[in-house]
C-alpha positions as CSV (number, residue, x, y, z in Angstrom):
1,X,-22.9,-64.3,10.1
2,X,-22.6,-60.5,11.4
3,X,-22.0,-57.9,9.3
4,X,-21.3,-54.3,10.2
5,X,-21.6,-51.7,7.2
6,X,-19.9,-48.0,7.7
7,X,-18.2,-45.3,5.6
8,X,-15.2,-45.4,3.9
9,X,-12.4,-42.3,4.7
10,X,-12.2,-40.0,2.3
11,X,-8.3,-40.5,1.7
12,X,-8.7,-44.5,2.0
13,X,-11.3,-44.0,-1.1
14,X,-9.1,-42.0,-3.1
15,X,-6.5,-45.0,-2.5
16,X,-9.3,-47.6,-3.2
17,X,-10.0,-45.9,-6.6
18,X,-6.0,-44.8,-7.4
19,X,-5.1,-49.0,-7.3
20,X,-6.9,-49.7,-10.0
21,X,-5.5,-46.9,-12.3
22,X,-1.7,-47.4,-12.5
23,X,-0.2,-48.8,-15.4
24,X,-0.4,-52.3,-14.4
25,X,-4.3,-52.3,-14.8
26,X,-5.7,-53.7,-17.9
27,X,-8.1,-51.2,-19.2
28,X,-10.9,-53.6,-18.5
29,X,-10.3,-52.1,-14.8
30,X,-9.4,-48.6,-15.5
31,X,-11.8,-47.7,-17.5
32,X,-14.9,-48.4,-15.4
33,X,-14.2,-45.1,-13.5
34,X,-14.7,-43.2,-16.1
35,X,-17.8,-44.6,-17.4
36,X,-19.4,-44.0,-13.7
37,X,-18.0,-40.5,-13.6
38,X,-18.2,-39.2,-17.0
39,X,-17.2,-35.7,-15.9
40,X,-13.9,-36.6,-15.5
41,X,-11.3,-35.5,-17.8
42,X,-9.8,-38.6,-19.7
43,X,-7.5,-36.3,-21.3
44,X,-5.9,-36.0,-17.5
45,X,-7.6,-38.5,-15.4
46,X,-6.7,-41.6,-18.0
47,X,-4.4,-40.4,-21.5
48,X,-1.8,-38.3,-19.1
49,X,1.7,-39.8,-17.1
50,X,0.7,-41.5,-14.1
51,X,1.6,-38.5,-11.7
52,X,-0.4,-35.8,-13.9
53,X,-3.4,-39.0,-13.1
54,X,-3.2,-39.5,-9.8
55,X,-2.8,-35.9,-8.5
56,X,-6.1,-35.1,-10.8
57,X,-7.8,-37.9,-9.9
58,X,-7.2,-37.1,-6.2
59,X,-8.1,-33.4,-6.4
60,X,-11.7,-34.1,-8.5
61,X,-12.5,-37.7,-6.3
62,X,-11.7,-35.4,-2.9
63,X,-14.4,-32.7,-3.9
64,X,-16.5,-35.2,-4.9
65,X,-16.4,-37.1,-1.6
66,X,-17.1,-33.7,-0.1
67,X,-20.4,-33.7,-2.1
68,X,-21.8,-36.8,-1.4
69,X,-20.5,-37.4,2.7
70,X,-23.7,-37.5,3.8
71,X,-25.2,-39.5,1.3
72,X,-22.7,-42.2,2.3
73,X,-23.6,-41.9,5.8
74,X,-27.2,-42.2,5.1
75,X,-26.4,-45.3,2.8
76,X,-24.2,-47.3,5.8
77,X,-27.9,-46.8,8.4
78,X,-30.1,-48.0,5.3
79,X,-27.9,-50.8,4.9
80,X,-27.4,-51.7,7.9
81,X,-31.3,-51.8,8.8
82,X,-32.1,-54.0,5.3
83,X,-28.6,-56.6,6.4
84,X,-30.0,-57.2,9.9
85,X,-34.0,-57.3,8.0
86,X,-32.5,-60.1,5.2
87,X,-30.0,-62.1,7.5
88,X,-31.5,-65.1,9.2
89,X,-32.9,-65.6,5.1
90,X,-29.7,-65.6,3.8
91,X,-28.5,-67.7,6.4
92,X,-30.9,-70.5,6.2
93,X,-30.1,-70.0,2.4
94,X,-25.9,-70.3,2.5
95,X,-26.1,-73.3,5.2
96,X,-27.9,-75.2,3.2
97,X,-26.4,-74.9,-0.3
98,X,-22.6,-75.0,1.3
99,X,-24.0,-77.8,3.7
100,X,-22.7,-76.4,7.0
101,X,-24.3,-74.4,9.5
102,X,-23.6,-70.4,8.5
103,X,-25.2,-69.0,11.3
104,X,-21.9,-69.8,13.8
105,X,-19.2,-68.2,11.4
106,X,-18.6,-65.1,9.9
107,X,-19.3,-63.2,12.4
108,X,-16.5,-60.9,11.3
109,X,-17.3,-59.4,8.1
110,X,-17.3,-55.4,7.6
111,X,-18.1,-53.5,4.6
112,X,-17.6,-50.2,3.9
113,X,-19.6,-47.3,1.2
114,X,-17.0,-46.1,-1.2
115,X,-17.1,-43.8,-4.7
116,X,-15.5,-46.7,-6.0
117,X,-17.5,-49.0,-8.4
118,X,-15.3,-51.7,-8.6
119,X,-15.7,-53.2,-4.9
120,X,-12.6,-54.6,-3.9
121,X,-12.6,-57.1,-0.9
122,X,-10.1,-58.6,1.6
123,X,-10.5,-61.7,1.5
124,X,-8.0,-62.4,5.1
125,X,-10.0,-59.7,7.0
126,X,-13.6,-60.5,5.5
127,X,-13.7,-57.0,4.7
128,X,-15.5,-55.6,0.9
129,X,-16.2,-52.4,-0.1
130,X,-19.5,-50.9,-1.6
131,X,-20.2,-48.4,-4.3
132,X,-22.3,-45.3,-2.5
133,X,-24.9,-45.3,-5.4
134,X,-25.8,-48.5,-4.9
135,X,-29.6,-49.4,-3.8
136,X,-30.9,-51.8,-1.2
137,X,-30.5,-54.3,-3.5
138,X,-27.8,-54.2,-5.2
139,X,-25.9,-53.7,-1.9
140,X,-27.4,-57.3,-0.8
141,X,-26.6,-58.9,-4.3
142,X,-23.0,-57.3,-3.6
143,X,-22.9,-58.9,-0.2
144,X,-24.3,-61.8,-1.5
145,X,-21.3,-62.0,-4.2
146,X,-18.4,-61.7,-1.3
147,X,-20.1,-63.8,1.4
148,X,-20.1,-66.6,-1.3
149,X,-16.2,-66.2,-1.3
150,X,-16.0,-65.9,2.6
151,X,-17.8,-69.5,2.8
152,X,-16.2,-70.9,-0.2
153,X,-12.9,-70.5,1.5
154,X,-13.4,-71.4,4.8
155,X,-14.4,-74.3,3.4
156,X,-11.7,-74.6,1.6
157,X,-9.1,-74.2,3.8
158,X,-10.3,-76.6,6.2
159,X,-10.2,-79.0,3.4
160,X,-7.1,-78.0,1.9
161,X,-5.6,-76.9,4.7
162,X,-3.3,-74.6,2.1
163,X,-2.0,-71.1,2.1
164,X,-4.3,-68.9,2.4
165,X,-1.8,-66.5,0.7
166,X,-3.3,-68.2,-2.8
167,X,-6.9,-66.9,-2.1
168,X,-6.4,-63.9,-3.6
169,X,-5.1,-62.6,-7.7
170,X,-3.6,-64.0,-9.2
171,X,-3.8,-67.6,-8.0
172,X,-5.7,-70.1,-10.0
173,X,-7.6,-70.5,-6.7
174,X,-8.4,-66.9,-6.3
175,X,-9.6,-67.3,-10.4
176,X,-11.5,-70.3,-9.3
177,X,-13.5,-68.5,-7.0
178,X,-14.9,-65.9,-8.8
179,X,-16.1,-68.5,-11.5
180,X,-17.9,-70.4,-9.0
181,X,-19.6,-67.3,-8.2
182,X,-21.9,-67.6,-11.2
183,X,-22.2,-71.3,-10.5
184,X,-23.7,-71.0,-7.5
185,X,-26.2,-67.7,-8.1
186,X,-27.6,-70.0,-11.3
187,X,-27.7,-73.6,-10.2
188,X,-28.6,-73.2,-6.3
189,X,-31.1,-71.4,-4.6
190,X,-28.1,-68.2,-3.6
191,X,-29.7,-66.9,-6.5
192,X,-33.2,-65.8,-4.8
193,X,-31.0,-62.9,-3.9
194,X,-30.0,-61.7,-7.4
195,X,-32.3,-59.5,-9.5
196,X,-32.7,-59.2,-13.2
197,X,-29.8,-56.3,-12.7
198,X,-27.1,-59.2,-11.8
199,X,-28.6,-62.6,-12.8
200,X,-27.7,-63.2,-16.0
201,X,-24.0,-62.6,-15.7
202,X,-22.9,-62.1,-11.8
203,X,-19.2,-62.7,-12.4
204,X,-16.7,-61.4,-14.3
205,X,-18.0,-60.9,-17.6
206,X,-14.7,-62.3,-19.5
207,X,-15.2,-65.6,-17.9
208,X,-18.8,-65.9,-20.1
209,X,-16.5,-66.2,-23.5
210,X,-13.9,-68.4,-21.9
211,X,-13.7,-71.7,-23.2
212,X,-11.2,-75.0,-22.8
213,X,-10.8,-77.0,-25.6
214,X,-13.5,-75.0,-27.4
215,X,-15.9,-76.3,-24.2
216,X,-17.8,-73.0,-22.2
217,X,-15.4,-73.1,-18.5
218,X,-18.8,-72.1,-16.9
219,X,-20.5,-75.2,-18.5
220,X,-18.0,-77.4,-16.9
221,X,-18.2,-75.6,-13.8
222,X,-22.0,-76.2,-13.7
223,X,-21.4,-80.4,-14.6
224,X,-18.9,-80.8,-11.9
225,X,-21.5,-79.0,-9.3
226,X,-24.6,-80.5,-10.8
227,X,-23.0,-83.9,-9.9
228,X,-20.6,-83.6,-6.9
229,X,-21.4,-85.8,-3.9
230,X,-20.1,-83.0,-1.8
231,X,-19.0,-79.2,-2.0
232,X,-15.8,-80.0,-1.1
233,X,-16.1,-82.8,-3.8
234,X,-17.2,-80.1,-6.3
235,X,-14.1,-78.1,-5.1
236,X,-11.4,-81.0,-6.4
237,X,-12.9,-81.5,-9.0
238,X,-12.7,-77.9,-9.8
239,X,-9.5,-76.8,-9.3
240,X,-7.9,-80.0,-10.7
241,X,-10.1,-79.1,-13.7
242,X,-8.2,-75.2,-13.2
243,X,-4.7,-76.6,-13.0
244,X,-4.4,-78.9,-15.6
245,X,-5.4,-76.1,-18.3
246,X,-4.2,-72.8,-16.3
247,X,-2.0,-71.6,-19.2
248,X,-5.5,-71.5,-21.6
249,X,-7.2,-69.9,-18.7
250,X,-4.6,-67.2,-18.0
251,X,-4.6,-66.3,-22.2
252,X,-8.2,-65.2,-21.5
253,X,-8.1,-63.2,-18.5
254,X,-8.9,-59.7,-18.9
């Protein structure tokens, strides 16, 4: 597993941050960019037409990447020196909880620090983004959180040997995956790397209210990993679990 940390361009921020504020975002997304950066007009940045938004948004977000450039530099060396000080750890750690050997793949996967909070990833590249103010820590629970979906789908396309086209929103697979995320941080040892910041609820926090048939989806989750033979045997019974009540899921997606 390699992984290569740098900085973001300024105008590939801007277009990080301006993809989750068009109209087709659920507020859920939107507004988190406003509670990071509070100085930012709403009355422009979130109330106005779309085209009053994004030229705002990408005059205030260009000065402030200005401002902080060699912060973000500084951040990319500091994380690069604690990735390379943490990796044979988390290694040892993901072979063994995903039962194959870790330390052979992955060796691929770039991040890069952006003024975005939310973190997007590419999922075909192995590629995730960072937020700048983000500590040692937090940037290894991030890492943490996307490496979980690099394995989980190499694994899973082996398996499956489906289209990796589905590995991304807003396939029930994609969903899947970021459930599974708080499976494995509470009921293996991935969690070691999660702090008291991230532990309680490492995914999505919609998915902690989501239930099926008035049954927690996380508690299910956690029954068909507690007794799978296998983690691809954990994966079947997972996504047959998804499919057959998709439509209940979908209502409660944020």
């Amino acid at each position: 597993m390699k992984l290569d940390v740098d900085v973001m361009p300024c105008e590939d921020t801007i277009n990080s941050i301006l993809h989750f504020q068009t109209d087709d975002n659920s507020l859920y997304w939107r507004e988190t960019l406003f509670q990071v950066y509070p100085s930012l007009d709403k009355s422009k940045g979130f109330d106005a037409d779309w085209c009053i938004r994004r030229e705002y948004l990408r005059e205030q977000l260009a000065v402030l990447y200005v401002q902080v450039e060699n912060e973000l530099k500084a951040k990319a060396d500091m994380f690069n020196q604690f990735w390379l000080e943490r990796k044979n750890e988390v290694e040892k750690v993901f072979s063994d909880v995903f039962q194959i050997d870790c330390t052979n793949i992955l060796d691929d996967m770039t991040a890069q620090i952006s003024l975005n909070p939310i973190c997007p990833r590419d999922i075909y590249r192995h590629f995730f983004t960072i937020f700048y103010r983000y500590g040692k820590e937090q940037f290894l629970m991030t890492a943490i959180h996307e490496m979980i979906h690099f394995v989980w789908f190499y694994i899973w396309h082996k398996h499956f040997k489906d289209s990796v086209s589905h590995y991304d929103a807003p396939h029930i697979e994609w969903l899947l995956s970021e459930m599974v995320i708080d499976t494995f941080v509470h009921h293996s040892d991935i969690g070691i790397f999660f702090d008291s910041s991230r532990i309680e609820k490492p995914a999505y926090r919609y998915f902690y209210d989501m239930k099926v048939k008035g049954e927690p989806i996380l508690a299910m989750l956690e029954e068909f990993y507690l007794n799978a033979t296998s983690i691809t045997d954990f994966m079947e019974k997972a996504i047959q679990y998804c499919r057959e009540n998709e439509e209940c899921i979908r209502k409660q997606v944020l």
